[in-house]
N, C-alpha and C positions, 0 to 999 in steps of 0.2 A: 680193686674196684672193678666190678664188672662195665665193662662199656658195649656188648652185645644183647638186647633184649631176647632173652628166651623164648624156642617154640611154646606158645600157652600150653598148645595139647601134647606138648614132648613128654609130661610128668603128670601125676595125680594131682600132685601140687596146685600147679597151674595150670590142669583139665579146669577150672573156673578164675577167669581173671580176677585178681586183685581188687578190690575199692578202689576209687580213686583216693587220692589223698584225705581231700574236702568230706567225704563217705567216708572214711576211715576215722581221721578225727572226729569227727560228731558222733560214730558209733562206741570208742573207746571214751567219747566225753561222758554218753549217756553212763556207759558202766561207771566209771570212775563216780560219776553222781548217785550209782547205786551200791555200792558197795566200797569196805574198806579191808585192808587186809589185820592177820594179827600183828607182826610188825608194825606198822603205822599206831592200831589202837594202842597195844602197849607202849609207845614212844608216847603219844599223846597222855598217857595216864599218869606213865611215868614223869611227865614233866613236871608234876606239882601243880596243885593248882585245879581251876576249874576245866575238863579240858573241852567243854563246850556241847558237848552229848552224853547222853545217857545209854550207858551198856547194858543192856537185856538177854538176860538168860530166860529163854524158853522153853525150856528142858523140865521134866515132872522133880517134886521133889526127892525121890529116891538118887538122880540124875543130879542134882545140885549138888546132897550131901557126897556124892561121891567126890565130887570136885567141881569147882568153879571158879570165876576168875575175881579176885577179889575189888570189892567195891561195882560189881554188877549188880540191878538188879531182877531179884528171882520172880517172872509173872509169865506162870506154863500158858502155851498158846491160847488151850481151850479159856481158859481164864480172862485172858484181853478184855475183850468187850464188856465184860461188868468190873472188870478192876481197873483198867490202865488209865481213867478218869481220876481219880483215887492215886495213883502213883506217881503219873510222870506228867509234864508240862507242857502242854502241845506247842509252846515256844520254842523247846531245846528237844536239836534232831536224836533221834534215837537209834542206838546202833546195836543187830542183833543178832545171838548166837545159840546155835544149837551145837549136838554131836561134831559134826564133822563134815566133811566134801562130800559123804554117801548119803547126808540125813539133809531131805529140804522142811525142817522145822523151822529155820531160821527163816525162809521164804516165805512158810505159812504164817508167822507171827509178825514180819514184814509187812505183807501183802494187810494182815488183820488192824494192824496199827497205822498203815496208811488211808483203809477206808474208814478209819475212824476220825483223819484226818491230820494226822503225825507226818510229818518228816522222818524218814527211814532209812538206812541202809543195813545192809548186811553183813556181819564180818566170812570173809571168807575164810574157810578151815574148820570154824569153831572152834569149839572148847578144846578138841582132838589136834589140831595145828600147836595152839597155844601151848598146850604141855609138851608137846612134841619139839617147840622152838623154842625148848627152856626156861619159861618164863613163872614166875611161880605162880599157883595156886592155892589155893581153901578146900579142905575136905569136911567131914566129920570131924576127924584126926588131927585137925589142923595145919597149921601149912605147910604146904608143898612143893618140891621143886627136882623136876628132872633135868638129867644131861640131855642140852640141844642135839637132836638126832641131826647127824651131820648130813645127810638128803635132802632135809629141809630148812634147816639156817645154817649158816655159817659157824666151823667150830671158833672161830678168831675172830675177831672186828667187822663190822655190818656188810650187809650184801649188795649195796650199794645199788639196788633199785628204785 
């Protein structure tokens, strides 16, 4: 246990104070109300059952058949606006994914489905986490499933976040 407050400007770190507590949690409350991670979604799907959102793949169709997460559904961004009336329930939140951490597709079909008037979040990683954290997929080719990259899940029993 630290019991000395550090110089603020001793470090880069702490060249900018901290949030206050009150500031911190309301900021990490907002994220958490925007976004979910792939762990979580897949926990939630996996449990059988309704699991209360709808998963959206925003990825063009070349992008889907490549792989995708199964039981998502496929409606590419540019699309939204004249489809997502037609697909999904502005009742039940929607949760969406593109590529990966470098691709804000998931942002832009977020952002498109919220001024439509949806409930939205975003999965963090996308498609590119999801296969990466072992979980299986749908291609073309049918399904699919790699070994968990050990950088991003755990090779053993859950990560306890």
């Amino acid at each position: 246990m630290i019991t000395t407050a550090p110089t603020l400007a001793s470090n880069s770190v702490l060249r900018v104070a901290p949030a206050s507590p009150a500031e911190a949690a309301a900021h990490f409350r907002a994220s958490l109300a925007l976004y979910a991670d792939v762990s979580d979604v897949a926990a939630a799907l996996a449990a059988g059952g309704d699991p209360g959102f709808v998963l959206l793949d925003s990825r063009s169709t070349e992008s889907w058949d490549q792989g995708h997460i199964p039981g998502a559904v496929h409606l590419p961004t540019a699309l939204i606006p004249e489809r997502a009336a037609g697909l999904l329930d502005p009742a039940v939140p929607v949760v969406t994914y593109c590529w990966g951490p470098g691709c804000n597709g998931a942002s832009r079909a977020a952002l498109a489905l919220a001024e439509l008037g949806y409930r939205v979040k975003e999965m963090l990683g996308g498609f590119e986490y999801w296969a990466r954290e072992g979980f299986a997929y749908e291609s073309r080719q049918g399904a699919e499933r790699r070994a968990a990259d050990p950088l991003t899940a755990p090779v053993t029993g859950a990560c306890g976040c």
